[in-house]
N, C-alpha and C positions, 0 to 999 in steps of 0.2 A: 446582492446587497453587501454590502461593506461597513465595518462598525471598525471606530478606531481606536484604538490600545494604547494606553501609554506606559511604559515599564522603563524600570530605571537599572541602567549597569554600571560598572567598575566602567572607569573615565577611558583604560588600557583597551579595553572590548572594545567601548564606543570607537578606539581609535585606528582599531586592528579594524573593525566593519568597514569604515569610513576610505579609509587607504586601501583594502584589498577587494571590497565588493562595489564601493561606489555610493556619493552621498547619495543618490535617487533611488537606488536599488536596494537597500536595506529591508525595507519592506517585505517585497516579492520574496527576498532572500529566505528571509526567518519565516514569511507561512508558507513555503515549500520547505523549509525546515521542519517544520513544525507537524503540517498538516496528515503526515502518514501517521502521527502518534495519538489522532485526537478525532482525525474522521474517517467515517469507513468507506472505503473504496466501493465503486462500483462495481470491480471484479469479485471482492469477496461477499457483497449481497448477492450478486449473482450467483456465487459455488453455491451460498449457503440455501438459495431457493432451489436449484437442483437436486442438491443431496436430499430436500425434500421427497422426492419422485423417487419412489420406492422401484417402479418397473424401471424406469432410466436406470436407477443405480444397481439394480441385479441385471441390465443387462451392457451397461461397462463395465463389471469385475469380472463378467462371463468373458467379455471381449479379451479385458488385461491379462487374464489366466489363462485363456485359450494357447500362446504359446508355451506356455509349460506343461501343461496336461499335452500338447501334442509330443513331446520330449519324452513323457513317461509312456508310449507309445511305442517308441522307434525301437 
Protein backbone atom coordinates (compact mmCIF):
# COMPACT_ATOMS: atom_id res chain seq x y z
CA UNK A 1 0.00 0.00 0.00
CA UNK A 2 1.07 3.37 -0.69
CA UNK A 3 0.28 6.68 1.30
CA UNK A 4 1.07 10.13 -0.22
CA UNK A 5 3.44 12.77 1.22
CA UNK A 6 3.46 16.23 0.44
CA UNK A 7 6.68 18.12 1.68
CA UNK A 8 7.78 21.29 0.62
CA UNK A 9 11.61 22.38 -0.78
CA UNK A 10 13.73 25.33 -1.73
CA UNK A 11 12.41 26.09 -5.48
CA UNK A 12 16.76 25.20 -6.56
CA UNK A 13 16.23 21.34 -5.13
CA UNK A 14 12.89 21.07 -6.73
CA UNK A 15 14.77 22.15 -9.84
CA UNK A 16 18.09 20.25 -9.49
CA UNK A 17 15.35 16.69 -8.89
CA UNK A 18 13.33 17.73 -11.82
CA UNK A 19 16.57 18.16 -14.53
CA UNK A 20 18.77 15.53 -13.10
CA UNK A 21 16.38 12.45 -11.87
CA UNK A 22 13.24 13.09 -13.99
CA UNK A 23 9.72 14.60 -13.50
CA UNK A 24 8.26 10.90 -13.03
CA UNK A 25 10.79 9.60 -11.00
CA UNK A 26 11.12 11.78 -8.13
CA UNK A 27 9.18 9.65 -6.08
CA UNK A 28 10.93 6.33 -6.36
CA UNK A 29 14.05 8.53 -6.12
CA UNK A 30 13.54 9.95 -2.44
CA UNK A 31 11.85 6.55 -0.80
CA UNK A 32 14.93 4.71 -1.98
CA UNK A 33 16.62 7.66 -0.39
CA UNK A 34 15.03 7.64 2.30
CA UNK A 35 14.00 4.02 3.11
CA UNK A 36 17.44 2.42 4.60
CA UNK A 37 17.12 5.34 7.25
CA UNK A 38 13.49 4.57 8.52
CA UNK A 39 12.86 0.78 7.85
CA UNK A 40 14.38 -2.15 8.82
CA UNK A 41 15.80 -4.49 6.30
CA UNK A 42 14.99 -7.93 6.06
CA UNK A 43 18.59 -8.93 6.39
CA UNK A 44 19.05 -7.24 9.62
CA UNK A 45 15.81 -8.89 11.27
CA UNK A 46 17.13 -11.93 10.07
CA UNK A 47 20.95 -11.49 11.78
CA UNK A 48 18.98 -10.22 14.65
CA UNK A 49 16.74 -13.62 14.87
CA UNK A 50 19.99 -15.76 14.60
CA UNK A 51 22.10 -14.10 16.98
CA UNK A 52 19.09 -15.27 19.05
CA UNK A 53 20.26 -19.09 18.70
CA UNK A 54 22.59 -19.42 21.50
CA UNK A 55 23.90 -23.10 19.84
CA UNK A 56 24.05 -21.50 16.25
CA UNK A 57 26.09 -18.80 17.74
CA UNK A 58 28.75 -20.96 19.88
CA UNK A 59 28.98 -22.98 17.10
CA UNK A 60 29.98 -19.95 14.30
CA UNK A 61 32.62 -18.39 16.54
CA UNK A 62 33.89 -22.18 17.17
CA UNK A 63 33.93 -22.19 13.16
CA UNK A 64 35.37 -18.25 12.90
CA UNK A 65 38.21 -19.18 15.44
CA UNK A 66 39.05 -22.35 14.40
CA UNK A 67 41.76 -21.00 12.05
CA UNK A 68 43.49 -19.22 14.66
CA UNK A 69 43.62 -21.79 17.41
CA UNK A 70 45.00 -24.12 14.51
CA UNK A 71 48.03 -21.34 13.98
CA UNK A 72 48.82 -21.51 17.81
CA UNK A 73 49.31 -25.11 17.07
CA UNK A 74 51.75 -25.32 14.23
Amino acid sequence: MQNKLTIAVDEAVYKGLYNKIGPRKINKFVEELVRPHVVRSNLELAYSQMSKNRKRESEALEWAEAPFKERMYV
